[in-house]
C-alpha positions as CSV (number, residue, x, y, z in Angstrom):
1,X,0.0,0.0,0.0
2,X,1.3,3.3,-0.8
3,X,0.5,6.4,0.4
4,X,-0.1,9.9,-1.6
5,X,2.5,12.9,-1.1
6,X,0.7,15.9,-0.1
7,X,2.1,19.7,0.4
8,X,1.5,21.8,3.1
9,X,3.1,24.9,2.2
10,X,6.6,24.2,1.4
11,X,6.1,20.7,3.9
12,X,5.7,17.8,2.2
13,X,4.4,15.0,3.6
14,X,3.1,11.2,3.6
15,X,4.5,8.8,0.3
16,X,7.2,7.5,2.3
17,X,9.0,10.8,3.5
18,X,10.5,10.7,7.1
19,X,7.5,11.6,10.0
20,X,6.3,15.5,10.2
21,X,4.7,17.0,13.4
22,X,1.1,18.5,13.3
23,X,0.9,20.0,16.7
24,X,-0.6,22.8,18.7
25,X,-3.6,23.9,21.0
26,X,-6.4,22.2,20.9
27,X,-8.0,26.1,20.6
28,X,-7.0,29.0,19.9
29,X,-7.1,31.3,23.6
30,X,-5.5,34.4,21.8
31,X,-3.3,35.7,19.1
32,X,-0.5,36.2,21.8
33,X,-1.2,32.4,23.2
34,X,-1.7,30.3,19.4
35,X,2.2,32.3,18.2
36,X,3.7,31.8,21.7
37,X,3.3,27.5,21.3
38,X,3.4,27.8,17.9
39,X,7.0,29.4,17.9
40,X,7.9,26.2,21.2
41,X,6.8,24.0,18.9
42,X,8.6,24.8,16.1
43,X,11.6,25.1,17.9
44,X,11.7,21.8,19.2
45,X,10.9,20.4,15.9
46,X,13.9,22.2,14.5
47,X,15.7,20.8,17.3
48,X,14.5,17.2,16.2
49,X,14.9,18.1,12.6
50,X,11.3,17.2,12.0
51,X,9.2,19.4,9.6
52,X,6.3,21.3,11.6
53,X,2.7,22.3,11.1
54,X,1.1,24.3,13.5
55,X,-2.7,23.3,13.6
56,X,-5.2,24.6,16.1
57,X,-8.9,25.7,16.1
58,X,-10.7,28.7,16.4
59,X,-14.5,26.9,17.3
60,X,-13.9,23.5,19.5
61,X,-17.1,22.6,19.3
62,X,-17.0,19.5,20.7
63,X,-16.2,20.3,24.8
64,X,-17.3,18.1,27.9
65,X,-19.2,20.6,28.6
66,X,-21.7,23.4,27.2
67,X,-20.3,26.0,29.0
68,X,-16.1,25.0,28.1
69,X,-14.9,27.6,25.8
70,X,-15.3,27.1,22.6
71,X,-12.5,29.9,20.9
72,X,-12.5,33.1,19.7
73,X,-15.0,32.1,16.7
74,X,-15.0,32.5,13.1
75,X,-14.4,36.3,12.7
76,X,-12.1,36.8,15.3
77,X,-10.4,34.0,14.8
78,X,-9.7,35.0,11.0
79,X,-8.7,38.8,11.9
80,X,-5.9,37.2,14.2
81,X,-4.6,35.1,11.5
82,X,-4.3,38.1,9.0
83,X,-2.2,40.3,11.4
């Protein structure tokens, strides 16, 4: 079974390459939080020598609990990514 090569960014990953890391917070808390673990992460993964995605969300819908936070939402969530 082979697998297909796919390209995230300048990553590419799966058809054999060596293992990438798709890591970060399960939700995004804030702009300042989401670029604070994204830049640990990505710094141990240079460490490793290990490519890096960052991946969190912006609406974790699915929480234990209906009151949990959820993220910042849709809108906010795009106006942090596009500072």
């Amino acid at each position: 079974m082979s697998t297909k090569l796919v390209k995230v960014g300048a990553i590419e990953i799966g058809a054999g390459l060596p293992l990438a890391v798709i890591a970060g917070p399960c939700v995004i808390e804030s702009r300042e939080s989401a670029l604070r673990h994204a830049a640990a992460l990505k710094e141990k993964a240079d460490r490793l020598g290990v490519p890096y995605i960052f991946k969190s969300s912006y609406d974790k819908a699915n929480r234990s609990s209906l009151h949990s936070f959820r993220g910042p939402g849709l809108e906010e969530g795009w106006r942090s990514s596009r500072r």
